[in-house]
C-alpha positions as CSV (number, residue, x, y, z in Angstrom):
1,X,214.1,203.5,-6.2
2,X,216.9,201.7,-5.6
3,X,217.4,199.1,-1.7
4,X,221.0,200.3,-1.9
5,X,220.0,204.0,-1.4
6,X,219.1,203.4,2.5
7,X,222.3,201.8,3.0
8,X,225.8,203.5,4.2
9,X,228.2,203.4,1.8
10,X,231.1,200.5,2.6
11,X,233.5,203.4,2.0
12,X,231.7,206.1,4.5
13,X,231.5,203.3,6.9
14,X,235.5,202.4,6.8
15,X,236.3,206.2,6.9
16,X,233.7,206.5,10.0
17,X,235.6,203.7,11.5
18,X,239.2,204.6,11.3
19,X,238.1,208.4,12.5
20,X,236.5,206.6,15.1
21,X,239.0,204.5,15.9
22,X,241.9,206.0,14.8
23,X,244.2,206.5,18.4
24,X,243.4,202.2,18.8
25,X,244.6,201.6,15.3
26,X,248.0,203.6,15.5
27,X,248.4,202.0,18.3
28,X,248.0,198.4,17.0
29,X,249.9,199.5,13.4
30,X,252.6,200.8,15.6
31,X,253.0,197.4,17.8
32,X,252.7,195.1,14.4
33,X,255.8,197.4,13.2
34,X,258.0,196.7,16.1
35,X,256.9,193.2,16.6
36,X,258.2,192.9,12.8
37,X,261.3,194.7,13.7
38,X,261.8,192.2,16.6
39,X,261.4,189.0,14.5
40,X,263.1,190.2,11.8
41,X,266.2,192.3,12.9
42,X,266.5,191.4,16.3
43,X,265.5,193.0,20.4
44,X,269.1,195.4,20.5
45,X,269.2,196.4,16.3
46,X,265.0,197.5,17.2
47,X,266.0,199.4,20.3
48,X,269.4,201.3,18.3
49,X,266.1,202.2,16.0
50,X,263.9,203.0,18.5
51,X,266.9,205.1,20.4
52,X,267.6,207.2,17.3
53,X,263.9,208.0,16.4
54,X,263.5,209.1,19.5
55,X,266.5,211.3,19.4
56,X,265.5,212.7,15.9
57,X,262.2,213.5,17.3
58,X,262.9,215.6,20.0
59,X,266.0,217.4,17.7
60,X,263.2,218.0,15.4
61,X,260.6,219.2,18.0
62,X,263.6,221.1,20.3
63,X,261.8,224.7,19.7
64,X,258.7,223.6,21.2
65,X,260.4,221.5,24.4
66,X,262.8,224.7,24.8
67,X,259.8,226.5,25.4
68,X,258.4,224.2,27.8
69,X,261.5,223.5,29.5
70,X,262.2,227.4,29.7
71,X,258.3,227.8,31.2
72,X,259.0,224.9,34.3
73,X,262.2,226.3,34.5
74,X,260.6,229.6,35.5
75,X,258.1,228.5,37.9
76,X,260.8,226.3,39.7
77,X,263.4,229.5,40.3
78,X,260.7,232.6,40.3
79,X,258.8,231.2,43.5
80,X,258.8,233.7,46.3
């Protein structure tokens, strides 16, 4: 029998890790990004970025905020 049978594999370990882990390191992946884009490109050029991601996002997720929006929007005016 082998001593290496007992012992987690390095690539079970890394997988339990980042599953683990994974909300801390998006969050660290996503700051190194715009820390990059900072340095590189400049504070105003990383915002125009930011800006239009943002923008893109919410065209791209607009069904699922017009429902939302249309829910508040109906507890604000149906109150009695």
């Amino acid at each position: 029998m082998n001593g290496s049978d007992s012992k987690p594999d390095l690539k079970e370990l890394l997988i339990q890790f980042i599953f683990n882990y994974r909300s801390e390191i998006t969050g660290a992946l996503l700051g190194l990004i715009l820390a990059v884009l900072i340095f590189t490109i400049g504070v105003f050029k990383t915002l125009v970025i930011l800006t239009f991601t943002i923008i893109g996002f919410l065209i791209g997720n607009r069904e699922d905020l017009n429902k939302d929006v249309v829910k508040i929007l109906d507890r604000v005016f149906n109150k009695q």
